[in-house]
C-alpha positions as CSV (number, residue, x, y, z in Angstrom):
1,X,46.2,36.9,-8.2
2,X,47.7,39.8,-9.5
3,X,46.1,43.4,-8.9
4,X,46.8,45.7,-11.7
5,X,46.2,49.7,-11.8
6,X,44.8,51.4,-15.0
7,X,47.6,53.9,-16.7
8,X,47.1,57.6,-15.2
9,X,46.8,59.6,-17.5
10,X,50.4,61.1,-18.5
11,X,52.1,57.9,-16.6
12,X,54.6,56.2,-18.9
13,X,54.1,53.0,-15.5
14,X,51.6,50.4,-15.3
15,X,51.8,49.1,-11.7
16,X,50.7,45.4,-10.9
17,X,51.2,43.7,-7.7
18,X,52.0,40.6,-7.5
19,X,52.0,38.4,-4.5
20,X,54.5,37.0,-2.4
21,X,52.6,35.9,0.7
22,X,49.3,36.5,2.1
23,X,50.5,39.7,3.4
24,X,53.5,41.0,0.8
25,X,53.5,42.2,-2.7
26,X,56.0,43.2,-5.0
27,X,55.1,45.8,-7.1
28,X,56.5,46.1,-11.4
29,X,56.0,47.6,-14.2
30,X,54.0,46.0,-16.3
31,X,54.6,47.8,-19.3
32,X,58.4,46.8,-18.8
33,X,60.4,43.3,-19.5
34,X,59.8,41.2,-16.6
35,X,63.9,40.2,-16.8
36,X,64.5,44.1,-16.5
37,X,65.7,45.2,-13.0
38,X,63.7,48.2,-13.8
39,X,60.5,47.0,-13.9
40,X,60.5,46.7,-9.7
41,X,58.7,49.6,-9.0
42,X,58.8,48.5,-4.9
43,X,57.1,46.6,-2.5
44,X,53.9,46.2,-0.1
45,X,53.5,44.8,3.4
46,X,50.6,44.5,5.5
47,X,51.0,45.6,8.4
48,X,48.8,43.6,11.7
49,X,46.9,47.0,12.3
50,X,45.5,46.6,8.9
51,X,47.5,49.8,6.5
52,X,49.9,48.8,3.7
53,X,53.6,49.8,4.4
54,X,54.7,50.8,0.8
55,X,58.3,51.1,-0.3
56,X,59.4,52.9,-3.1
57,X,62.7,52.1,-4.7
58,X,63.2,54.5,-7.5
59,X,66.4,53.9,-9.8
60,X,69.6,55.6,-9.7
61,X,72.4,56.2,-7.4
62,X,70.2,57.0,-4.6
63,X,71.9,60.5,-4.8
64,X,70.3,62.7,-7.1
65,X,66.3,63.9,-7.4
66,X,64.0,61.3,-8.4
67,X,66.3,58.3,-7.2
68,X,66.4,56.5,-3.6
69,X,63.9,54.4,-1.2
70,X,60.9,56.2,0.3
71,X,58.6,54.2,2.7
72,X,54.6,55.5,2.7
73,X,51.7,53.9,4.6
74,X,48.3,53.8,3.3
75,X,44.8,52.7,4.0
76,X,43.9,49.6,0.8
77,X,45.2,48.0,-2.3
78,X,43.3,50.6,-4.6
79,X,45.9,53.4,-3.4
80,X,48.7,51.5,-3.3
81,X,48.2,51.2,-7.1
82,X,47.1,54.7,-7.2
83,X,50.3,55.8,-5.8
84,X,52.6,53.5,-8.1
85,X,50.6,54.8,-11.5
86,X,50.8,58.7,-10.2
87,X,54.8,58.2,-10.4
């Protein structure tokens, strides 16, 4: 089962997780070709106290603003999405 976040308003992403375990997700863009590298927004994990680890892998060299891996921990699904669809 796939979660999928409504478009905030302004946001060119629509996040949707899609499983990989019962505890992992990896999180695309909807709105993008599924064969596009692009579309992997990140990925979830959660954790055994209950939170969502959430890593963001923005593209680019990793060098410049807006590009790199951050990692973010929050409390449910619903702001793991809201988190992917504010980006």
């Amino acid at each position: 089962m796939s979660l999928t976040a409504p478009r905030a308003a302004g946001s060119t992403v629509s996040p949707e997780l899609t499983p990989l375990s019962d505890h992992e997700w990896r999180v695309i863009d909807s709105s993008r070709d599924p064969d596009d590298a692009a579309s992997v927004l990140g990925f979830v994990d959660r954790m055994l106290d209950g939170q969502y680890e959430v890593i963001v892998v923005r593209p680019g060299s990793g060098r410049g603003p807006g590009s790199g891996v951050s990692r973010t921990l929050v409390t449910d699904l619903n702001e793991v999405t809201a988190l992917f669809a504010a980006e």
